[in-house]
TORDO-45070 format. One line per field, with one value per residue (C-alpha): residue number from 1; residue in one letter; z, x, y. Coordinates in steps of 0.2 Angstrom, whole numbers, plus 5000, padded with zeros to 4 digits. Layout:
nr <- (NUM,...)
rest <- (A,...)
c3 <- (Z,...)
c1 <- (X,...)
c2 <- (Y,...)
% end
This chain:
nr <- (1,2,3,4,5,6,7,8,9,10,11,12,13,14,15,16,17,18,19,20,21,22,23,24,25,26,27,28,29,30,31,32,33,34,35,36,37,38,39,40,41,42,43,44,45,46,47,48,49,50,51,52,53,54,55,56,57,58,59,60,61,62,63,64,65,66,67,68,69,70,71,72,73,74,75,76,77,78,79,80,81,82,83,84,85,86,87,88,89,90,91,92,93,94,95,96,97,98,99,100,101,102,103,104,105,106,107,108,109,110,111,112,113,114,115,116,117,118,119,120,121,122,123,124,125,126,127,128,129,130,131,132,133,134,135,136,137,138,139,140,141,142,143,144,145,146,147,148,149,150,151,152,153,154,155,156,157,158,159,160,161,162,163,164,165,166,167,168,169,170,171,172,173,174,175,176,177,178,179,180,181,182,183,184,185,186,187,188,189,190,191,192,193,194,195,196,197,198,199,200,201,202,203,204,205,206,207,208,209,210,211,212,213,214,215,216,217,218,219,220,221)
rest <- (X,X,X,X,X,X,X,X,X,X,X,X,X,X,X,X,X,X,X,X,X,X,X,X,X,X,X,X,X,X,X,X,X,X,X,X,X,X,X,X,X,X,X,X,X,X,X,X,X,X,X,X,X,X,X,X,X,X,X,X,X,X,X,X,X,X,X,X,X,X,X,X,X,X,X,X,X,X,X,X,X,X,X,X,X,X,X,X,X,X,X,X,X,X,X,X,X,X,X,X,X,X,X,X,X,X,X,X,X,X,X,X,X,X,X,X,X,X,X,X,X,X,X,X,X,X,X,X,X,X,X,X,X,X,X,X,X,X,X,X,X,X,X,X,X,X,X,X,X,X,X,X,X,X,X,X,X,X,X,X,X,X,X,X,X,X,X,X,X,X,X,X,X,X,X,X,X,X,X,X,X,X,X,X,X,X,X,X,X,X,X,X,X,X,X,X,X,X,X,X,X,X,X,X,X,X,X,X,X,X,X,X,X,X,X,X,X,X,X,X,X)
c3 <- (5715,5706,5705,5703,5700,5706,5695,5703,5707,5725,5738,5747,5734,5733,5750,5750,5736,5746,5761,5751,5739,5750,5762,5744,5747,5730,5726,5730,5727,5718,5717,5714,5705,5705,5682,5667,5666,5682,5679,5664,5670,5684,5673,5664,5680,5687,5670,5672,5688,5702,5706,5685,5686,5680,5680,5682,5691,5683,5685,5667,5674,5680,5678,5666,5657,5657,5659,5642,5634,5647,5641,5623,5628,5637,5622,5612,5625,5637,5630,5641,5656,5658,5662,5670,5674,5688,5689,5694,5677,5664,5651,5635,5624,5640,5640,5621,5620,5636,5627,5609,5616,5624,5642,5649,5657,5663,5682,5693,5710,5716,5712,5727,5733,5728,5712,5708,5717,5703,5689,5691,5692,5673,5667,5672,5663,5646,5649,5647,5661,5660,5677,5674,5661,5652,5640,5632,5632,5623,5609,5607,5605,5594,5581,5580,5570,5555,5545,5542,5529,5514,5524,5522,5516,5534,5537,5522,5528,5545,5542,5544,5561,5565,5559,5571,5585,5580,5580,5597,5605,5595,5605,5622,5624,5635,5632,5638,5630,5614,5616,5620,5604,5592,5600,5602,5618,5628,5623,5607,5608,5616,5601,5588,5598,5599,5580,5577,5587,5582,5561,5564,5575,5589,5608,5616,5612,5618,5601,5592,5598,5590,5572,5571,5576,5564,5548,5551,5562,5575,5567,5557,5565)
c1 <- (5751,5736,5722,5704,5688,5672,5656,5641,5623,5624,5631,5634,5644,5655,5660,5665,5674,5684,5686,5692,5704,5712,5719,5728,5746,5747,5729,5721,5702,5701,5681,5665,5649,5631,5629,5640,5632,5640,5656,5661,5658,5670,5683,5682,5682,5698,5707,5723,5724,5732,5716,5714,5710,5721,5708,5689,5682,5664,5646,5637,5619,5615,5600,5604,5620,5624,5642,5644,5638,5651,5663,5662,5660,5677,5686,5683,5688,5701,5708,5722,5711,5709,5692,5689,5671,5664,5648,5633,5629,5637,5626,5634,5631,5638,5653,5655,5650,5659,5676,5673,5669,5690,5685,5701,5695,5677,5675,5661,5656,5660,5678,5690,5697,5713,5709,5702,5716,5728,5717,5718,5737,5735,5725,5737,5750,5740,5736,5716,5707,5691,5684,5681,5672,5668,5681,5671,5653,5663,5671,5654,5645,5657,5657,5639,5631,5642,5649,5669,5672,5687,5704,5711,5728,5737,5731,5738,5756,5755,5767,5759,5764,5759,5742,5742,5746,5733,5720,5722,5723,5705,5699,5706,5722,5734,5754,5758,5745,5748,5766,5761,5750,5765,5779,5789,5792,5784,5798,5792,5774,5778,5788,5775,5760,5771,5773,5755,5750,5761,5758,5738,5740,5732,5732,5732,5725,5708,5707,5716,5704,5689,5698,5702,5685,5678,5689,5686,5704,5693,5700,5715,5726)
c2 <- (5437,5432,5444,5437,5442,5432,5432,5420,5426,5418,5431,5414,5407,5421,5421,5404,5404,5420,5413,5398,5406,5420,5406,5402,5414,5417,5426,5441,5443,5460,5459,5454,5455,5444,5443,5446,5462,5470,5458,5467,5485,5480,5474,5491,5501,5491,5492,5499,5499,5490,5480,5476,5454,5441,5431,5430,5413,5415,5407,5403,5403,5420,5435,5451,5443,5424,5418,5413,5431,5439,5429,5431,5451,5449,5439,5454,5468,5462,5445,5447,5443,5424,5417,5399,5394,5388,5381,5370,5364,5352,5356,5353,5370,5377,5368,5371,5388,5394,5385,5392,5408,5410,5400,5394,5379,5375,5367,5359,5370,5351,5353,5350,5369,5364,5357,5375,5385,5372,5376,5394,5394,5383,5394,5409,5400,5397,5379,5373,5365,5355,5346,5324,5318,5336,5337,5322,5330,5345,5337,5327,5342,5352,5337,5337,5353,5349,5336,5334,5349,5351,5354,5371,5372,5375,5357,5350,5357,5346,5329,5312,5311,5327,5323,5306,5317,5330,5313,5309,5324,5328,5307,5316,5307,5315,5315,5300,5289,5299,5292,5275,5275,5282,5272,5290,5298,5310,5322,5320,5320,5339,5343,5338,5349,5365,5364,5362,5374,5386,5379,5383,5397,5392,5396,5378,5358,5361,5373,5361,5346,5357,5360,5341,5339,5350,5345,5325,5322,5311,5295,5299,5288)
% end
């Protein structure tokens, strides 16, 4: 069972998205709260207990604490708790900030029920989920503030191919185009990220889409 958490301002919102995801077998709604303020004081009253979230389905615009300030509160306090937003706005320092900040995905309130109810399950699993068109707007704002810097030496250590993998995951390529693109198999491709996520240290390929990004990988290959 997947426990949840619901963070939006509109007391309407929050019942829809109940009604919606308590029809789902596999999830429980353990609570909700109207800011990120309120959200967090919740997390730390359910800690530990049998209610504590797995996840958190949160807003970003909201009165008293945003979405983005909750989340970046949360990262520090309870990293084990994924957050996946939800919300109304596509505004770029959103997108980018929410992600930086440790969102596991970032979804439009347009979003098909069952699109949400199968990002939640991803995100459970460690996977990152950004709704159409959004994963764009975010690399394009992570490469804008600073220009491609020195690589640091963890870089250096990828091989040539991993570094052409690394390439296209930074232009948004998924496995199969990545595949195409190399002339190696999908197999591979899966092979290649694993030991550059686990050579740089990072949690998924959205994190490793923003260091490419920021150390001038855009166009490697």
């Amino acid at each position: 069972m997947i426990r949840i958490l619901l963070v939006d301002d509109q007391t309407i919102i929050r019942q829809g998205l109940r009604s919606l995801l308590e029809s789902q077998p596999d999830f429980q709604i353990v609570g909700e709260a109207e800011n990120g303020k309120k959200a967090i004081a919740l997390v730390e009253e359910l800690d530990d207990t049998s209610q504590q979230p797995d996840l958190i389905l949160m807003d970003v615009r909201m009165p008293v604490m945003d979405g983005v300030a909750a989340i970046k509160k949360l990262a520090h306090q309870f990293s084990y708790i994924s957050v996946l937003v939800l919300s109304t706005f596509d505004d770029d320092e959103y997108i980018t900030k929410a992600m930086e900040f440790g969102a596991k995905g970032y979804l439009l309130k347009d979003t098909p029920i069952e699109e949400i109810a199968a990002a939640i399950r991803a995100a459970i699993k460690g996977y990152t989920q950004l709704g159409p068109g959004l994963f764009q707007k975010f690399l394009t704002q992570s490469n804008q503030p600073n220009p491609p810097q020195k690589l640091p030496a963890v870089l250096q250590t990828l091989s040539p191919r991993e570094k052409e993998v690394l390439s296209l995951i930074a232009q948004g390529a998924n496995n199969k185009e990545i595949a195409q693109e190399l002339y190696i198999s999908e197999r591979t491709v899966k092979a290649h990220i694993t030991s550059i996520l686990s050579q740089l240290n990072l949690r998924d390929r959205t994190q490793a889409a923003i260091l490419a990004t920021q150390y001038g990988f855009l166009y490697y290959v």
